[in-house]
GULUM-969770 format. One record per residue: x, y, z of N, C-alpha, C in turn; residue in one letter. Coordinates in steps of 0.2 Angstrom, whole numbers, plus 5000, padded with zeros to 4 digits. Atoms other than C-alpha are relative to their C-alpha. Example, Ala and Ser with C-alpha at 12.3 -4.5 7.8 and 13.67 -1.06 7.14 Angstrom:
2
500449945000506249785039500450065000a;499649944999506849955036499650055003s;
% end
This chain:
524
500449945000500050005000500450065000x;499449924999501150174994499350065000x;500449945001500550354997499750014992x;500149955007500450394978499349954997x;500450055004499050244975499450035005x;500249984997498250314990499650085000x;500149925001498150494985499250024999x;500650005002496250564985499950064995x;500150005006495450594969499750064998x;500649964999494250734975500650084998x;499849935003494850934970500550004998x;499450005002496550984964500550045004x;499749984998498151024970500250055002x;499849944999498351194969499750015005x;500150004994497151204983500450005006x;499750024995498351134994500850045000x;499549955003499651234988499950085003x;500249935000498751404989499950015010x;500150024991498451345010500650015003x;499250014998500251325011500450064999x;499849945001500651475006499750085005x;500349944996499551575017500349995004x;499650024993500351485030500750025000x;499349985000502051525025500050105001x;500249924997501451735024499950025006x;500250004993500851715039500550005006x;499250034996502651635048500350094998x;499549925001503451795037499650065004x;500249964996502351915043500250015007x;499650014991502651885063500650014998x;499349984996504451885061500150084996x;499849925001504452045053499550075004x;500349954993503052135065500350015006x;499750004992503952055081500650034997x;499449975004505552115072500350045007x;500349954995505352265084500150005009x;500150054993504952155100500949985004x;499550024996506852085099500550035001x;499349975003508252205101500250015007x;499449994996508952165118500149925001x;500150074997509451985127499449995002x;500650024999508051995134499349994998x;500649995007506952025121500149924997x;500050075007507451885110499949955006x;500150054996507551765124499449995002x;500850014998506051775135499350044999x;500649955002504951925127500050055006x;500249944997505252035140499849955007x;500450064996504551895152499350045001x;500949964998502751995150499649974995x;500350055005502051855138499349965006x;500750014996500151845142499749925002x;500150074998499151665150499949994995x;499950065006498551645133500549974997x;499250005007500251665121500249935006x;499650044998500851565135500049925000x;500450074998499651425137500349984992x;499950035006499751385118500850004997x;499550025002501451405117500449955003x;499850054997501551275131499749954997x;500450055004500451165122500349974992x;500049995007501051195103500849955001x;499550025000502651145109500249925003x;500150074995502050995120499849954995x;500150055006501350915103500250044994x;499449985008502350915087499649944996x;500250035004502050825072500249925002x;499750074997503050665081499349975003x;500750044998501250645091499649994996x;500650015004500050665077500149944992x;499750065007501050555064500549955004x;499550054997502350465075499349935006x;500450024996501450425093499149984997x;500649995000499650445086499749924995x;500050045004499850305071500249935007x;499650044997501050195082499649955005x;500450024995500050185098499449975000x;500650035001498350165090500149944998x;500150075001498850015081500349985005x;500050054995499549925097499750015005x;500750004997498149985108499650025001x;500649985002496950035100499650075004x;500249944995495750155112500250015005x;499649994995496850135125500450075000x;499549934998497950275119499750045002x;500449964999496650385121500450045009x;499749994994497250365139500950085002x;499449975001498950435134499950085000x;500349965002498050595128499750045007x;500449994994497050635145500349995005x;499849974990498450595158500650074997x;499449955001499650725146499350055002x;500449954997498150845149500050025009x;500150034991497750795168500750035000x;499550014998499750785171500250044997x;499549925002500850865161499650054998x;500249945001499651015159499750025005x;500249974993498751035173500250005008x;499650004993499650995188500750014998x;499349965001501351045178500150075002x;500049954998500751215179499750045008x;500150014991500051205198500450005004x;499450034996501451135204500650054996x;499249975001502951235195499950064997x;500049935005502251385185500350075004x;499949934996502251515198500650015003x;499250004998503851465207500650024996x;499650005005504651435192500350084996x;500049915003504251615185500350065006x;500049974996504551685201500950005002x;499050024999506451605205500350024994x;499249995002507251625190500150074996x;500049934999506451835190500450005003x;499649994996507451835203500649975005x;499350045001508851725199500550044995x;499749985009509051825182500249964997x;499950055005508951665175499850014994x;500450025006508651635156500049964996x;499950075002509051475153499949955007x;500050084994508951285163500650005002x;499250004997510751305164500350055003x;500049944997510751475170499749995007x;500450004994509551445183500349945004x;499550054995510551285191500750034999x;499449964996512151385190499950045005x;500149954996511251515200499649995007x;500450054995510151405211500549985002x;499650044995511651295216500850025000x;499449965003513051415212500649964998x;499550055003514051315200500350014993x;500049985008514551385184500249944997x;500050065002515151205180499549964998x;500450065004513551115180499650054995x;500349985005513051265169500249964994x;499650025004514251205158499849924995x;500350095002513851015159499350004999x;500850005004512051055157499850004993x;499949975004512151155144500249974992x;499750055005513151025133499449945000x;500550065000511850875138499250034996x;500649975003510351015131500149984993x;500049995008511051045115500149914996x;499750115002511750835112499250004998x;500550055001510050785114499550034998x;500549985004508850905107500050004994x;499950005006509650885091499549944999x;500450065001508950705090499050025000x;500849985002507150765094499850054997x;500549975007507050905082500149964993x;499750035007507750785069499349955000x;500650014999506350705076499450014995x;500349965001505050835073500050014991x;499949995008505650865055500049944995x;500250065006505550685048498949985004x;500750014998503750675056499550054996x;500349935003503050835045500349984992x;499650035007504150755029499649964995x;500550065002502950595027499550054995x;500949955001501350705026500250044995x;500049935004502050855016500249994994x;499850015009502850755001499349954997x;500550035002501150665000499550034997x;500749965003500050805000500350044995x;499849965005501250924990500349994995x;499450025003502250814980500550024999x;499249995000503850874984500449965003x;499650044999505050774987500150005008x;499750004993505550745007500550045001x;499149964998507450845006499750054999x;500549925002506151005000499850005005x;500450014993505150955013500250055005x;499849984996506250965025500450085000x;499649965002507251115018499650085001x;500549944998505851245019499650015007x;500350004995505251195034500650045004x;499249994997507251225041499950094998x;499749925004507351395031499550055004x;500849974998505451455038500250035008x;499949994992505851415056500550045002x;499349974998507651475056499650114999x;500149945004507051645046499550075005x;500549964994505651705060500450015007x;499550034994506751645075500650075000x;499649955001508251745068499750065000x;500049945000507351895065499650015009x;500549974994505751905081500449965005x;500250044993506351775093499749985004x;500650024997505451725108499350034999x;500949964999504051855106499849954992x;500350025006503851805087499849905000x;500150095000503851595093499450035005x;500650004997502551655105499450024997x;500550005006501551745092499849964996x;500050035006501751615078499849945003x;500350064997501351475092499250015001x;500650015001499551565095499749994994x;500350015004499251575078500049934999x;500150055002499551395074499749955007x;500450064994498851325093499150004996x;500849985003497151405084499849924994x;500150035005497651305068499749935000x;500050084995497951135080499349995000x;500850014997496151155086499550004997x;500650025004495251165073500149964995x;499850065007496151045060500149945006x;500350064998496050905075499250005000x;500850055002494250905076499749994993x;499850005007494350925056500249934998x;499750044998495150775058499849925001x;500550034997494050675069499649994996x;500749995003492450715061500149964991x;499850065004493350655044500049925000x;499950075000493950505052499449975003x;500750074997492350415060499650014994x;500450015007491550465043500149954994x;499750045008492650365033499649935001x;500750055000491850205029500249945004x;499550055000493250095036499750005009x;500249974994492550195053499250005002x;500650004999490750215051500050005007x;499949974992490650325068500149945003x;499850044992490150225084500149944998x;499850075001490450055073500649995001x;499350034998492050075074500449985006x;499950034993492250085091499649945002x;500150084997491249935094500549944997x;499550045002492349855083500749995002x;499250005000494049885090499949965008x;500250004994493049865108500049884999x;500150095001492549665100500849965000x;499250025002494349635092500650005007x;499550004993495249655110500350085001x;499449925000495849865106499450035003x;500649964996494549925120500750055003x;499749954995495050065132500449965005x;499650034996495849925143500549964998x;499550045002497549865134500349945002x;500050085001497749685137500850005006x;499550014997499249635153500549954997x;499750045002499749505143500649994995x;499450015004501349495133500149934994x;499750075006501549385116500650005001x;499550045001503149385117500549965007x;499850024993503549325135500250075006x;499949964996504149485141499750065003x;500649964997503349605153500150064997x;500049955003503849755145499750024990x;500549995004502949715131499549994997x;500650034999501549665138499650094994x;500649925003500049835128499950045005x;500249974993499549875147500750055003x;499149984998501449905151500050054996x;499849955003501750005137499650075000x;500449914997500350125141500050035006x;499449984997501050135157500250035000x;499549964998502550195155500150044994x;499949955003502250295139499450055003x;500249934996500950405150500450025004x;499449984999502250425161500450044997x;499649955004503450475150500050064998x;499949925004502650605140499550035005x;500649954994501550665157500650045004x;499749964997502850695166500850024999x;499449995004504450705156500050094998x;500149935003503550885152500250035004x;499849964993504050945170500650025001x;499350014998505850935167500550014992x;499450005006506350955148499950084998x;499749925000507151145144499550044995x;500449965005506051195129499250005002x;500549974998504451185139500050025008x;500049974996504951235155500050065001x;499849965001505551395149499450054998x;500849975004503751445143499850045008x;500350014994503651455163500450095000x;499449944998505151585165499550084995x;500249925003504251735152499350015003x;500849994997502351725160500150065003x;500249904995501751915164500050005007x;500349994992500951885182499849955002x;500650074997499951765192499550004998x;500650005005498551815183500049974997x;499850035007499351765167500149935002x;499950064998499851595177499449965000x;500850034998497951555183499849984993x;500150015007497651595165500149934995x;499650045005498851495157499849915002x;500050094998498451325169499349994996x;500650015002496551325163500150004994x;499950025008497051345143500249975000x;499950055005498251235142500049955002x;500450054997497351115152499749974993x;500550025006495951125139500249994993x;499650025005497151135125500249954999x;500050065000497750985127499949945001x;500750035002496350905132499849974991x;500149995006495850955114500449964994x;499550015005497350925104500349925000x;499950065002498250795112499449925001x;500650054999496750665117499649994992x;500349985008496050735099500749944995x;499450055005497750655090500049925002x;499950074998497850495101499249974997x;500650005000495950485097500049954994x;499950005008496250495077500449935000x;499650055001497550385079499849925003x;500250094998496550205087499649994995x;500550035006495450195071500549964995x;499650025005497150155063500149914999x;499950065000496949965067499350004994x;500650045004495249965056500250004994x;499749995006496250025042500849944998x;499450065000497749885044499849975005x;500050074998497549715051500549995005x;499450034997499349705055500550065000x;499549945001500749835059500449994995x;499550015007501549885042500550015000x;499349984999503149895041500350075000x;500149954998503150075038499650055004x;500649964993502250145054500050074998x;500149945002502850315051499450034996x;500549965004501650325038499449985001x;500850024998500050265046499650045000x;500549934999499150425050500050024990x;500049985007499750485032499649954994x;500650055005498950345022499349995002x;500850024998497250335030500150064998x;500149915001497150535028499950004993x;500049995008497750505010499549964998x;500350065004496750355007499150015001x;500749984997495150455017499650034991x;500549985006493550475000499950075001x;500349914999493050645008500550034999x;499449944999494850725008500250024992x;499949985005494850854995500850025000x;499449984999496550924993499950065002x;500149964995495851065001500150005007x;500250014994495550985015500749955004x;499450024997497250885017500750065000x;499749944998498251065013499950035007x;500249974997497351115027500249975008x;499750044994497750965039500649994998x;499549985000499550975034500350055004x;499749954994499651125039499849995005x;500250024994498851085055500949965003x;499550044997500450965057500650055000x;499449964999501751095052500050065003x;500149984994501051195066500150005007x;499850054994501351065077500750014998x;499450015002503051045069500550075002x;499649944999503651235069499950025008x;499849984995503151275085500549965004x;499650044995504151135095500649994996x;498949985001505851175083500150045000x;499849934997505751345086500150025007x;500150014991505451305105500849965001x;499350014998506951185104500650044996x;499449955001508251285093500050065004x;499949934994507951445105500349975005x;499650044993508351335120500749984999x;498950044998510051235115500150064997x;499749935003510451405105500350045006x;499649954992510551505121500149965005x;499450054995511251355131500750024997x;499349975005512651395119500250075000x;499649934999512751565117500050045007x;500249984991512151625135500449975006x;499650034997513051495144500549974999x;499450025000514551425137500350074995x;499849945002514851585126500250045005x;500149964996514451715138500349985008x;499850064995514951585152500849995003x;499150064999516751505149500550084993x;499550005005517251585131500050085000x;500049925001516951785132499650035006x;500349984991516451835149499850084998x;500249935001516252025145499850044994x;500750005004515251995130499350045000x;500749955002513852135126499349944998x;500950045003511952075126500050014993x;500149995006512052135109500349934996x;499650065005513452015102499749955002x;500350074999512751865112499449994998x;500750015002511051905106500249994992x;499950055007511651875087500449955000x;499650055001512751735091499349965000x;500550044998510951645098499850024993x;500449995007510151725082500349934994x;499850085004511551615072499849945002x;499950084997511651485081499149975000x;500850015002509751475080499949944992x;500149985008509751465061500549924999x;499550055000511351335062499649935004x;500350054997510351215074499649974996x;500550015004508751205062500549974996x;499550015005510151165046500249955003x;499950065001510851025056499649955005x;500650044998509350965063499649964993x;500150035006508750945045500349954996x;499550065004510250875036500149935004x;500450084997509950725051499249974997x;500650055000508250715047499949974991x;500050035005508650695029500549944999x;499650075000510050565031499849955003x;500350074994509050455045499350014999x;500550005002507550455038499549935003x;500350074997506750315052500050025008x;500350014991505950295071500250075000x;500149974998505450445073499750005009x;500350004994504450365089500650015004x;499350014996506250315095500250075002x;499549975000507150455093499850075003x;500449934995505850585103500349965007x;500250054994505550445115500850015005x;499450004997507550435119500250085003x;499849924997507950645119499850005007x;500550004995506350655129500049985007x;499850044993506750535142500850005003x;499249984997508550585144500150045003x;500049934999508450765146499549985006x;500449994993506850745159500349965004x;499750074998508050575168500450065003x;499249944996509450725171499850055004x;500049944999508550865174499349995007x;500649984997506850825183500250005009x;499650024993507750785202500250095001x;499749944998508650955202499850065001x;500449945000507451065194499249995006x;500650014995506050985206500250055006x;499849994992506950995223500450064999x;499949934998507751165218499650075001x;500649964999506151235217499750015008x;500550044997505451155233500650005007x;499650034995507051095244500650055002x;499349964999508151225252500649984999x;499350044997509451105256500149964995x;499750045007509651035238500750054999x;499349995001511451065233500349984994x;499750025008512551045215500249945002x;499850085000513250885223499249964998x;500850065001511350795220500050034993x;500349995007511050885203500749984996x;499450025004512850835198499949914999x;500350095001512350635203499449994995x;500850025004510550665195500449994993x;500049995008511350705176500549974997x;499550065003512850595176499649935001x;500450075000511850435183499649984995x;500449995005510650485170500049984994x;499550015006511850475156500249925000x;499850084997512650315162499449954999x;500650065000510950215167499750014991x;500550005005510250275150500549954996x;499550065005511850175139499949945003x;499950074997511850035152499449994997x;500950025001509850005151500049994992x;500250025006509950015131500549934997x;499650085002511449875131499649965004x;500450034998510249805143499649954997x;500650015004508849785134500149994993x;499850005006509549785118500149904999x;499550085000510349605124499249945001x;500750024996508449545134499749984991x;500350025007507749575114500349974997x;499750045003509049445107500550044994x;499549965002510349585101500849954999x;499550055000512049495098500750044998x;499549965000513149625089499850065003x;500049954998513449785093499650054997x;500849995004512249855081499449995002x;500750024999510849755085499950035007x;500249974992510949785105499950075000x;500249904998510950005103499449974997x;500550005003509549975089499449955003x;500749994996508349875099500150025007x;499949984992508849925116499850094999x;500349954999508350095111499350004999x;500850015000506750035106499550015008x;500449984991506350045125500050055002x;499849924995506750225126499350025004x;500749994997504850235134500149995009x;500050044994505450105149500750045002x;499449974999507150175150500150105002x;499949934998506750385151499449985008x;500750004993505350325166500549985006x;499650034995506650245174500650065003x;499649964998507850375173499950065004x;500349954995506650505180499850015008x;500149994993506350405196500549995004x;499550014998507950365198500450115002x;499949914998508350585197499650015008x;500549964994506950615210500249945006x;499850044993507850465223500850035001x;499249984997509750525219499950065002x;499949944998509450695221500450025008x;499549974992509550725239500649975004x;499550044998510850605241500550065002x;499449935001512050785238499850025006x;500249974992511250845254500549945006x;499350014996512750715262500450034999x;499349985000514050805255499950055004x;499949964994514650935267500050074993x;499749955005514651115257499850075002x;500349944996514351305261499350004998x;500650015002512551355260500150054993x;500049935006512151435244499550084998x;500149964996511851595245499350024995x;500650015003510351565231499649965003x;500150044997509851445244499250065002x;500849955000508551595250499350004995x;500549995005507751595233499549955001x;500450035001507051435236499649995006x;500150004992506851455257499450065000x;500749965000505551595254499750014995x;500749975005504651575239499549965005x;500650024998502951555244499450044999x;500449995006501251555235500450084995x;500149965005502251635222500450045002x;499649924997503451765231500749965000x;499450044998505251725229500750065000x;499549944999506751845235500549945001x;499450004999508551825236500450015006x;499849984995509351815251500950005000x;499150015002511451855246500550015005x;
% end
C-alpha cells in the first residue's frame, strides 16, 4: 500500500498549495512585525518575560505536541492499543498540563525573575551556584535535542511529500529555512505569536480530523468503536505479553508511555522555559486552565484519530511512520483542500516545538557556554546574534539528520525525551521546593542519568535477542519509553543524596527558602 496509490481523487492540488502558502505569509509576517519585539537579550530570549496566559498556554501546548504525536505516537499507539491510547492523551492533559502548571508555573516564573535566569542552565548555576554544572547541562541540552528535532522534521516530511508532491529533502528544507528565518529575526516574542496562531490551527484541524475519520467507511462512527472494543483494542489494553516479556505486555506499554510523556513535560528545557516569560499570576491561573483544555483537545484529539488506525490495517505495516498519512490519504472525503489544510495543522505542530527547541539549545550555547566560559564580557547585543546564528545553524543540522536518518521517529523523541527529563527532573523539582538541595545531587542526578540510559539500552538491547553491537543499541533503544521512566525516578531518589556531601549554604539557597504562594526573593 504506497502513498501515491492512495492519494484522494476529489479537488486539485493547487488548493493545497494555495493553503500552504497562506501559512507560509503568515510565519513571514510575525517575524517581521515582532522584528521590533527583539532587540535586547531579553527580548529575543524570554519576550520581555510579559508573555500573556494565553500566548503562554498555547505556546506550552504547541510545543508539547509536534508532528511526532499526530504522525509518530498517534499511528503507532493506535495500532498496538487501539482505544487505549486515548488514555495517553487525557493523563498528558490531567498531568503534564494541569498539575505541571499547579505545581511549578508560579515558582518557576517567580525563582528564575529573581535568579535572572534565562535558561535551565542558567537557573541551576544560580540555584546551586556552579558555573560548571551550567556548563555540563548545557552540553547534555544541545546533544539531545538535536535528536528530537530531527525527530520533529521527519514526522511533517511523510505527510508534506504526499499532499504536496515534493519530494522529502524539499520538505524538509523549507520547513528548516521557515523556522530558522522567524526565529532569527522576532525570537521568543515571534515563537509565541506564531505558536498562537498555529495552537488556533491545532484546534480546529484536529476535530477536522475526527469528524473525517469516524465518517470514513472503514470507521462508520460508533461501529468502529464497537469493533476495536469486540477485536480485544477496547479502552483496557490487554496485561498479557506475546512475546513472553513484561515490558511488552500493551497494558505495560501504556504505562510507561503515559508516564513518559506526562511527566517528562515537567523537566525538559524547551517547555519549561514557557514557565520563565509568563506576565503575572493572573497570566499563570490563566495559562493552567487553557492549556489544560488545549490539550485535552489536541492531544486526546490525536491519540483519538489515531485508534481507528487498526480498522484500516490488520497487522502493523512495516512502515508505521506512515500510518496516520495513508488513512488521511486513502480517506474518500479528503479534497485536497482539505488535506492542505490538515497538513498544515501538522506543520504547526512541527514549527512550534523546533522553534521552541532551537531557542533553547541555541541560548544554552550562546548564554551559557559563550557568555559563560568563552567571552565573559560579551555585550547582550553580540550574544543576542550569536543565539540568532546559532538558531538558524541548529534547524540546518537538525534537517540534514532528518534527511540522512529517515526512520523511528517514535524512537528517537522517545530517547531525547526521556534523557533530558531522567537528568533534569530531580534537580529542577527539589530546587524549586527543597532548600537543602545542593549541586552535589543535581551533579549525581545527570551523570547517573547518562550512564543508566547506555547501560539500560545494552540492557535491553541484549533481553530482545541483540548479539552484535548493532543489534543491542538498535533494539535496546526501542525501549526508550521504559528506560526515560526509569531514569526519572531514579533523578527524583538520587537527588537528595548531595544533601550528604558537606558544602557551604548557597547563598541562592534563600530563593528557594521563601518562595511562597508565588513570592520568591533572594537572600545573598
Amino acid at each position: 500500500m504506497t502513498i501515491p496509490s492512495m492519494l484522494a481523487t476529489t479537488g486539485m492540488r493547487w488548493h493545497a498549495y494555495l493553503i500552504l502558502a497562506l501559512f507560509i505569509a503568515a510565519m513571514i509576517a510575525v517575524s517581521v512585525i515582532t522584528a521590533r519585539k527583539a532587540r535586547t537579550l531579553d527580548d529575543f530570549l524570554l519576550g520581555s518575560r510579559g508573555i500573556g496566559g494565553w500566548m503562554s498556554a498555547f505556546g506550552y501546548g504547541t510545543t508539547y505536541f509536534s508532528a511526532v504525536v499526530f504522525i509518530g505516537y498517534a499511528g503507532t499507539f493506535g495500532m498496538s492499543l487501539g482505544l487505549g491510547a486515548v488514555w495517553i492523551g487525557i493523563a498528558n492533559a490531567v498531568i503534564g498540563s494541569l498539575l505541571a502548571w499547579i505545581v511549578l508555573a508560579k515558582r518557576t516564573r517567580n525563582m528564575t525573575q529573581s535568579l535572572d535566569a534565562s535558561t535551565m542552565p542558567e537557573f541551576f548555576a544560580k540555584r546551586y551556584e556552579s558555573k560548571h554544572l551550567k556548563l555540563y547541562t548545557a552540553i547534555v541540552i544541545f546533544i539531545f535535542l538535536i535528536p528530537y528535532s530531527t525527530s520533529v522534521y521527519q514526522g511533517i516530511g511523510y505527510i508534506s511529500e504526499a499532499v504536496f508532491g515534493i519530494d522529502f529533502v524539499w520538505c524538509v528544507v523549507i520547513m528548516a529555512v521557515l523556522v530558522g528565518v522567524y526565529l532569527f529575526v522576532g525570537g521568543y516574542f515571534a515563537n509565541a505569536v506564531s505558536n498562537f496562531i498555529q495552537g488556533i490551527i491545532m484546534l480546529i484541524g484536529v476535530i477536522v480530523m475526527i469528524a473525517l475519520m469516524l465518517k470514513a467507511p472503514e470507521v462508520n462512527g460508533i461501529e468502529g468503536l464497537k469493533k476495536l472494543i469486540d477485536s480485544g483494542y477496547g479502552f483496557f489494553p490487554s496485561a498479557v505479553s506475546e512475546t513472553g516479556s513484561w515490558y511488552d505486555a500493551p497494558g505495560v506499554q501504556l504505562i510507561f508511555n503515559i508516564l513518559l510523556t506526562s511527566f517528562g513535560i515537567w523537566a525538559v528545557p524547551q517547555s519549561v522555559q514557557k514557565f520563565y516569560a509568563v506576565k503575572n499570576d493572573k497570566a499563570v491561573v490563566q495559562g493552567t486552565v487553557i492549556s489544560t483544555v488545549f490539550a485535552l483537545i489536541v492531544g486526546g484529539g490525536a491519540y483519538f484519530n489515531g485508534t481507528f488506525a487498526r480498522l484500516f490495517y490488520p497487522e502493523m505495516p512495516e512502515d508505521s511512520a506512515n500510518i496516520i498519512p495513508n488513512i488521511l490519504l486513502g480517506n474518500e472525503l479528503m479534497s485536497y483542500a482539505m488535506l492542505g489544510f490538515i497538513c498544515v495543522l501538522v506543520l504547526s505542530a512541527s514549527m512550534s516545538t523546533l522553534s521552541s527547541l532551537a531557542l533553547v539549545s541555541s541560548s544554552s550555547l550562546g548564554v551559557d557556554v559563550y557568555k559563560g566560559y568563552v567571552k565573559k564580557d560579551a555585550s547582550d547585543k553580540q550574544v543576542a546574534l550569536l543565539v540568532r546564528i546559532l538558531c538558524f545553524l541548529f534547524v540546518v543540522v537538525s534537517a540534514l539528520l532528518a534527511i540522512f536518518q529517515i526512520d523511528a521517529i517514535v524512537t528517537l523523541m522517545s530517547l531525547s525525551w526521556g534523557t533530558l527529563a531522567g537528568c533534569f527532573m530531580g534537580p529542577y523539582i527539589y530546587g524549586l521546593y527543597l532548600k537543602r538541595a545542593n549541586k552535589y545531587g543535581a551533579y549525581i542526578s545527570v551523570t547517573m542519568c547518562l550512564v543508566t540510559t547506555v547501560v539500560l539500552i545494552f540492557v535491553f538491547g541484549s533481553l530482545s535477542g541483540g548479539k552484535t553491537f548493532g543489534e543491542l543499541v538498535t533494539l535496546g533503544i526501542k525501549k526508550s519509553p521504559v528506560i526515560g521512566v526509569i531514569c526519572m525516578a531514579q533523578s527524583m531518589i538520587v537527588t537528595p543524596i548531595g544533601i550528604l556531601f558537606k558544602g557551604r549554604k548557597s547563598a541562592s539557597d534563600g530563593a528557594s527558602e521563601n518562595v511562597s504562594d508565588g513570592e520568591a526573593t533572594v537572600n545573598a
